[in-house]
N, C-alpha and C positions, 0 to 999 in steps of 0.2 A: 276736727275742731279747728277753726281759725283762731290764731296764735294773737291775744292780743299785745297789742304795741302803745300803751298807753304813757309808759314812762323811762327817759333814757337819761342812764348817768354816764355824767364822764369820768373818766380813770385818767391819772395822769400814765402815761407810760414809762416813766422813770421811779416810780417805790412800787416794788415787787408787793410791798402788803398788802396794799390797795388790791392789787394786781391779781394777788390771791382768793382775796375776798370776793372780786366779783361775780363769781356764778353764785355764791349764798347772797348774795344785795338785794334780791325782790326786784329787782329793775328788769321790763318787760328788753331790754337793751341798754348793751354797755356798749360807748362809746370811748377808746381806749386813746389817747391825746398821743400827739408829738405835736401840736401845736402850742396854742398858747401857753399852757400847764407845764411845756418845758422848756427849760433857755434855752438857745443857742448851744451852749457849749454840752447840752446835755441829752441831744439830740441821736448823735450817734449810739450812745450807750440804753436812750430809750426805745430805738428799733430794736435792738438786738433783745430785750427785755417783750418787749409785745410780739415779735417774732414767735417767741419760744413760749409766752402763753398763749398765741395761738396755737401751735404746733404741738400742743400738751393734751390731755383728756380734757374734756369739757361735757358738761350737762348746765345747761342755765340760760342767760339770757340771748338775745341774740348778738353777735361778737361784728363790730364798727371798728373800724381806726378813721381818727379823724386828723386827716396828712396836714401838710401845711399848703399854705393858696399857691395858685396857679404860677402867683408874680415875683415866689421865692426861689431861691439858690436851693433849697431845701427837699421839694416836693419829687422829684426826679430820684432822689435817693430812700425816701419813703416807700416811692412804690416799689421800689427794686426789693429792697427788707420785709414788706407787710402783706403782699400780692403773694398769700399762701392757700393752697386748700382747705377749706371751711371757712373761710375770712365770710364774713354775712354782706357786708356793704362797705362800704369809704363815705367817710364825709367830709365834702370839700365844701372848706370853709373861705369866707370870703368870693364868693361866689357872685362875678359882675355881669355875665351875660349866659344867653344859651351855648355859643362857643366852651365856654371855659368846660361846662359839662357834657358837648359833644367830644373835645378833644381828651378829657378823662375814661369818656365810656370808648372810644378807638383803644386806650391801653386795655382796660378791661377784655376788650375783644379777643386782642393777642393773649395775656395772661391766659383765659380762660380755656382757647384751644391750645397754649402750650404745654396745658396742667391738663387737659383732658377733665376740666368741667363745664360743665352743662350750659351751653352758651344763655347769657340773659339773667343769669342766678345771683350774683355777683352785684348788688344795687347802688344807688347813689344816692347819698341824703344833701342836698345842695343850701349853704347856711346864707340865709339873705342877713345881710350886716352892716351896705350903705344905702343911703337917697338913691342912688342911680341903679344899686340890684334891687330894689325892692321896687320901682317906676318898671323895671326888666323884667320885674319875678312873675307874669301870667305867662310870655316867652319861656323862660327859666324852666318853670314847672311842666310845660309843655315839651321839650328840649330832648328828651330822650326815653326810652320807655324802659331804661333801666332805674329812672329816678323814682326813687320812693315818697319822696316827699320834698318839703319845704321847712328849714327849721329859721327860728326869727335870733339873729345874734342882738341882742338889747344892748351890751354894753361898746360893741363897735361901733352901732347904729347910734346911737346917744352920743356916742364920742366925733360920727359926722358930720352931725346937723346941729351939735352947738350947747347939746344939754350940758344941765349941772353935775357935780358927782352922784347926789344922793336922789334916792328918787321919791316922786310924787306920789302918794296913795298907792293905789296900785299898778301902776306905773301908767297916772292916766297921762302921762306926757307923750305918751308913745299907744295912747289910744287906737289914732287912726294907722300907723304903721301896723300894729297886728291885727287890727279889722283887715286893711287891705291885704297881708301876706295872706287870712283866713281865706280870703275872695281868691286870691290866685290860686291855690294848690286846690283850691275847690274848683275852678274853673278847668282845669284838667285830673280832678280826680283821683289826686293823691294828699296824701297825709301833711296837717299843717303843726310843727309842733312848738309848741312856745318858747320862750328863752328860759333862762333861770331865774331864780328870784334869791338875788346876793345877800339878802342880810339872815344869817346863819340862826340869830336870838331873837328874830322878829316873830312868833309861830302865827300872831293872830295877824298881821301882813302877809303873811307867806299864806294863809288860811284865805284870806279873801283875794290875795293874789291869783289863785289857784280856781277858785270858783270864777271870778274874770273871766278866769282864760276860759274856762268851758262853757260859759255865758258867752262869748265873742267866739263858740265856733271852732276855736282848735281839737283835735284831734288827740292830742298827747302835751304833756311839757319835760321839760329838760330838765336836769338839777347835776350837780356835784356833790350834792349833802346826803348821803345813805339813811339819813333821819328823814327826808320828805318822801321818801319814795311810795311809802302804804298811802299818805295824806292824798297823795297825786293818782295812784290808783283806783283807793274809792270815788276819787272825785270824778273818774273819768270810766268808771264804771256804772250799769243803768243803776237807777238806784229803786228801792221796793215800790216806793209812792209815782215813783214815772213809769214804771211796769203794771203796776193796780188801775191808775190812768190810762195808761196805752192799751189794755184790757175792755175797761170799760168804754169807751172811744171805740175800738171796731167792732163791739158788739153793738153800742147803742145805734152804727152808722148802719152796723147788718139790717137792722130793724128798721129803720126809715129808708133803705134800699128797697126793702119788702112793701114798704106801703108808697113807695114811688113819690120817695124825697128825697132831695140832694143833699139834706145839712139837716142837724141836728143839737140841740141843746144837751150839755155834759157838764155839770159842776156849775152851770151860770156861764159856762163858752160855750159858741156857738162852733159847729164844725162841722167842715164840709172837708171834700176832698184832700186838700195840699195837708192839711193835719190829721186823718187817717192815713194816708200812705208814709208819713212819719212816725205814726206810732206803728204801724205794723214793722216799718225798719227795724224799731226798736224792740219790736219780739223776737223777730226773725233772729237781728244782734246774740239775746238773750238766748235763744235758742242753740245757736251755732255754738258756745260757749259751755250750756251746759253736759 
């Protein structure tokens, strides 16, 4: 069965509750912070805390630390404390060109032959968060073949090009930023996954936030709230009425194949090729899962 990857929370790495909680969170991936989630002075005492729940029994989601960027005092002591056996990936955030993720995966390299794991296993999730890495991010995503994907930082990105606090609808101010990150990680074939969506008591924002994101093409989204994670799930899961569709569609195309036609009428849409080999994707999907 391939493991889906649909929804990733972050954990601050400094409150052990949290910390506790998440292999029971429902998150296909926890991503465990020493970045933004903790201050400065709180930093030392958060490795040592993510360390030892790494280091601990685990059954659950897949296990991230996300260091601090490349341009910190900070990152250098991260990997020395988190660069543990079973660690799943690193997400390096702040992520400005393909260097910054070739010279992450050169440490990876060492770690992995000095621990005697499997070289390659060890991923990078690379967080585009300004104008200038999201103009870089087809590079970015292209950059190394330990990167798993592309995640969109909303509120660093919004913070560089000038936005307000609060955001628009659904954040159509940042429309064309997550269409384009969609385009990149699709352009080399890995995972594009969304930002968060901050307003904690907003559900019917966060509701059509979340269909957005799967309407423009992402792959998964992010959250910090252990409350969205089922919402983000289904959302990002085939759903019955796209499966009865995608049914109907390579059966009715079997049938005009047999009588030697390219395209076929289903529900009032026409279809031909490029929308049969997307619905058969989405059996296959369906299949692999079950």
């Amino acid at each position: 069965m391939t493991r889906p990857m649909r929804s990733w929370m972050f954990v601050p790495g400094n409150i052990q509750r949290f910390l506790d909680k998440a292999p029971v969170s429902g998150a296909d991936a926890v991503v465990f912070d020493l970045e933004d989630g903790v201050l400065p002075q709180g930093k030392p005492a958060a490795r040592t805390h993510v360390r030892q729940r790494l280091q601990g029994s685990w059954e659950g989601p897949l296990r991230f630390v996300r260091v601090n960027a490349a341009s910190t005092p900070w990152l250098e002591d991260d990997l020395r404390e988190v660069l543990v056996p079973g660690l799943d990936g690193v997400c390096l955030p702040k992520t400005e060109s393909p260097e910054d993720v070739k010279g992450l995966a050169k440490r990876l390299d060492v770690f992995e032959k000095e621990h005697g794991v499997e070289r390659g296993t060890t991923r990078i999730l690379a967080a585009i968060e300004s104008a200038r890495a999201l103009v870089k991010a087809p590079a970015v995503a292209a950059s190394s073949a330990r990167l798993i994907g592309l995640m969109f930082g909303a509120e660093d990105y919004a913070l560089d090009i000038g936005l307000g606090t609060h955001r628009e609808g659904e954040a159509s101010e940042m429309l064309y930023a997550r269409s384009a990150l969609v385009v990149a990680a699709a352009s080399a074939h890995v995972l594009s996954i969304d930002g968060v969506f901050p307003a904690l008591e907003d559900a019917e924002g966060f509701s059509a936030d979340v269909l957005l994101s799967r309407r423009l093409g992402f792959s998964a989204k992010s959250t910090f709230n252990p409350r969205q994670i089922d919402e983000i799930n289904r959302a990002f899961s085939p759903q019955a009425d796209e499966i009865e569709y995608a049914r109907r569609v390579v059966s009715a195309f079997k049938g005009a194949q047999a009588r030697g036609e390219a395209s076929v009428a289903v529900g009032g849409q026409l279809v031909d090729l490029p929308i049969v080999l997307r619905a058969q994707r989405l059996l296959e999907l369906v299949a692999t899962d079950d």
